[in-house]
C-alpha positions in Angstrom: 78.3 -46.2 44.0 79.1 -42.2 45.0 81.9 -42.5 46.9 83.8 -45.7 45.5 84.9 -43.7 41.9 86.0 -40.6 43.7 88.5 -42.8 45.6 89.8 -46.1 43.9 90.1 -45.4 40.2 89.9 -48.9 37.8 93.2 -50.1 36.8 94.9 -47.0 38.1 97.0 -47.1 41.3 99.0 -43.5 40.6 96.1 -42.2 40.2 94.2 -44.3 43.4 97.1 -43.3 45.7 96.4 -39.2 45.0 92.9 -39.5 46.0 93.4 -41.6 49.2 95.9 -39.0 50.2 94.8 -35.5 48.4 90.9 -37.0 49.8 91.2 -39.3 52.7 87.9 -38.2 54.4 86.1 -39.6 51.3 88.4 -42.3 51.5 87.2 -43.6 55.3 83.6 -42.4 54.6 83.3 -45.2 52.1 85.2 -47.6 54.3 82.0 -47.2 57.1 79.6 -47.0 53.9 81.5 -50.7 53.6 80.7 -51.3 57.4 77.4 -50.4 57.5 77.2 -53.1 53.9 78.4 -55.4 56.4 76.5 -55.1 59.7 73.6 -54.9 57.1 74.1 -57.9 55.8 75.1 -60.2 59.1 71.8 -58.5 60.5 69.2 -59.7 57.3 71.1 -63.1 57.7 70.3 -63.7 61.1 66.6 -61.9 60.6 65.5 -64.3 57.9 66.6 -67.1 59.9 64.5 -65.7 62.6 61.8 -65.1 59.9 61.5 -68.5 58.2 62.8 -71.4 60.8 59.6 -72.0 61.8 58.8 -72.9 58.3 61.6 -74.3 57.2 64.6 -74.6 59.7 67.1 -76.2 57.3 66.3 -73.9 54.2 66.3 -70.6 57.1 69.9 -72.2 58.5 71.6 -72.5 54.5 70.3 -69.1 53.6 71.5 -67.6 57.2 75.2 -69.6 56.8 75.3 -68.1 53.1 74.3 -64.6 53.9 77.3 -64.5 56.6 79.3 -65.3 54.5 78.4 -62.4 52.4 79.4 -60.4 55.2 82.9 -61.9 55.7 83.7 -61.5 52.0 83.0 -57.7 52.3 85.0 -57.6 55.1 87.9 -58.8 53.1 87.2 -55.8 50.7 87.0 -53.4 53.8 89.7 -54.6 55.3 92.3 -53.9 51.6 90.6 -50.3 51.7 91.6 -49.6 55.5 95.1 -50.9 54.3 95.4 -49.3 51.6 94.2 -46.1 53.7 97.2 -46.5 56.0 99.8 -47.4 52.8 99.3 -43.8 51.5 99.9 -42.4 54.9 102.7 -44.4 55.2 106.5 -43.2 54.5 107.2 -45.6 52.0 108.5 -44.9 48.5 105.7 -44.1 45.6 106.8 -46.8 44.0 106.2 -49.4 46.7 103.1 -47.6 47.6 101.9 -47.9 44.3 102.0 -51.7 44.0 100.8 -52.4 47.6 97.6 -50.0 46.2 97.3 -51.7 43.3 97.2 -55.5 44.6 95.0 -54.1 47.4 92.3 -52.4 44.8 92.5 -55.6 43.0 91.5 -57.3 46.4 89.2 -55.0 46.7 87.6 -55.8 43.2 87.7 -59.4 43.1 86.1 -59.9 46.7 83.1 -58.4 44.9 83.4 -60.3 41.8 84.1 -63.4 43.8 81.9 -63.0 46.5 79.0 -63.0 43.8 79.1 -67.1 44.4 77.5 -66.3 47.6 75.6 -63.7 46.9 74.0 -65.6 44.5 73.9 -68.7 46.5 71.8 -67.0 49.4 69.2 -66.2 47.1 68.7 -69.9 46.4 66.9 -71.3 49.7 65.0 -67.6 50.2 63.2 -68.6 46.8 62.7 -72.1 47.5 60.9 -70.7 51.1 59.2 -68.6 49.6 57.7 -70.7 46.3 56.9 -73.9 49.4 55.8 -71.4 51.5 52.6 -70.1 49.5 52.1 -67.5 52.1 53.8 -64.7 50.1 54.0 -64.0 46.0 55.3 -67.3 44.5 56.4 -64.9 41.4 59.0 -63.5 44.2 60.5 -67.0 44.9 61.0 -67.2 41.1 62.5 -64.0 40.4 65.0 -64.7 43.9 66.1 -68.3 42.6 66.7 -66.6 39.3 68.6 -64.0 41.1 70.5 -66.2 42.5 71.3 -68.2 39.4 72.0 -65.1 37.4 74.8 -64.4 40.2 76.0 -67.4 39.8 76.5 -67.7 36.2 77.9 -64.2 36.2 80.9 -65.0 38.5 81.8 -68.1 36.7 81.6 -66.4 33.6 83.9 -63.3 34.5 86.0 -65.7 36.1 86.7 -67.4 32.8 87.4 -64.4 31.3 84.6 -63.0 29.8 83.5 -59.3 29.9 80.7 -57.6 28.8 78.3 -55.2 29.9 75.4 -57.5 29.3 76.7 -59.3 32.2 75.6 -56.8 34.1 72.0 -57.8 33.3 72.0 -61.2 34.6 72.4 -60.4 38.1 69.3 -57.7 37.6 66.6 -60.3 39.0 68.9 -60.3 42.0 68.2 -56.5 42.6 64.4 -56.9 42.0 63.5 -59.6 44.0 65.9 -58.7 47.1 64.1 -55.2 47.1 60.8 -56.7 46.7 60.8 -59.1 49.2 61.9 -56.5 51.7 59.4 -54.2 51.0 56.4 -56.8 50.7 57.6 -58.1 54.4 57.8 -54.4 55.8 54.0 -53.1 54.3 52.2 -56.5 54.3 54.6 -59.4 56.4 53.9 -63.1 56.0 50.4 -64.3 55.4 49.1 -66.3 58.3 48.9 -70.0 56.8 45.3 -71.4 55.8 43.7 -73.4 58.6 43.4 -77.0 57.0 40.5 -77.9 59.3 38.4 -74.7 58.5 35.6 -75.6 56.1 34.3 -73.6 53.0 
C-alpha cells in the first residue's frame, strides 16, 4: 500500500518505467514486501491445516490447498515486478520497454484481481470450521464465509466489467474476520471441547 504507488503508476507505463529506473531500490523493496506476502501466506496455509485437521481433516486440507494457491498467484505478480525490474535495466528501446512494462503491470494487476477467486474461496471452509467447531466465536465463522463470498462476487463482478468503489466494500468482511480470527487464536487459542460424559 506505501510502496506499490511510488513505483507502478495505474495505466501509465512512461511514467512506471521512470520510477523503476530513477527509484529501483523502492522498486525491489516492494518486490520482498511481495515475498514476504508470499512466505506469509504458504506458512498460515500450512498452520491452519496443522490447526484444524484434527477437527476436520477435509475442511483443514481445502482451506490449506486454497490458501497455496493464494501464494502461487502472488508469485505470478512478483515474478512480472522482478521482470519488469530487469526490462528497465535493460538496453532495449523506450518504446519496447514501454509495452513489456505495461503488459507486465497489467499482470501484475489482474493476478490480484483474479487471484480474489481464491482468496475468497479459502475463507469458505475456515468459516464452516469454525461455525461446526463451536469452540471459538460462531459470529467469526459468519463474518469469514461472508468474506469469502464478498471476494467472490467482487472478482466476478470486475471481471464482467463493472467498477465502482463500492466494490471495495464487499471484500471488507474479508479484512475483519481474517484479522479477528488471528488475533482471537494468538490472546485466547481454541477452546478445549466440552467433555460429553461430564455431568452438570
Amino acid at each position: 500500500m506505501l510502496f506499490h504507488p511510488q513505483v507502478y503508476a495505474t495505466n501509465d507505463a512512461e511514467k512506471t518505467l521512470n520510477n523503476l529506473i530513477n527509484y529501483v531500490s523502492v522498486a525491489r523493496l516492494r518486490l520482498v514486501f511481495e515475498l514476504i506476502i508470499i512466505v506469509a501466506q504458504a506458512l498460515a496455509a500450512v498452520w491452519f491445516y496443522k490447526l484444524f485437521r484434527e477437527v476436520n481433516k477435509w475442511a483443514a486440507t481445502v482451506l490449506c490447498i486454497w490458501g497455496t494457491v493464494n501464494a502461487v498467484i502472488i508469485m505470478v505478480s512478483a515474478i512480472a515486478m522482478n521482470a519488469a525490474i530487469s526490462v528497465a535495466a535493460s538496453s532495449q528501446t523506450v518504446q519496447e520497454k514501454i509495452g513489456l512494462i505495461q503488459l507486465l503491470s497489467y499482470l501484475i494487476a489482474g493476478s490480484w484481481s483474479i487471484g480474489g477467486l481464491f482468496f475468497g474461496l479459502w475463507l469458505l471452509p475456515m468459516g464452516y470450521i469454525i461455525i461446526s467447531l463451536k469452540r471459538m466465536p460462531v459470529a467469526l465463522g459468519y463474518v469469514l464465509l461472508a468474506g469469502g463470498m464478498g471476494y467472490l462476487l467482487q472478482t466476478f463482478l470486475n471481471a464482467a466489467g463493472m467498477q465502482h468503489k463500492v466494490l471495495n466494500f464487499i471484500v471488507l468482511p474479508a479484512t475483519v474476520g481474517e484479522l479477528w480470527i488471528v488475533g482471537y487464536l494468538l490472546i485466547f487459542g481454541i477452546r478445549p471441547a466440552l467433555n460429553s460424559n461430564h455431568s452438570s
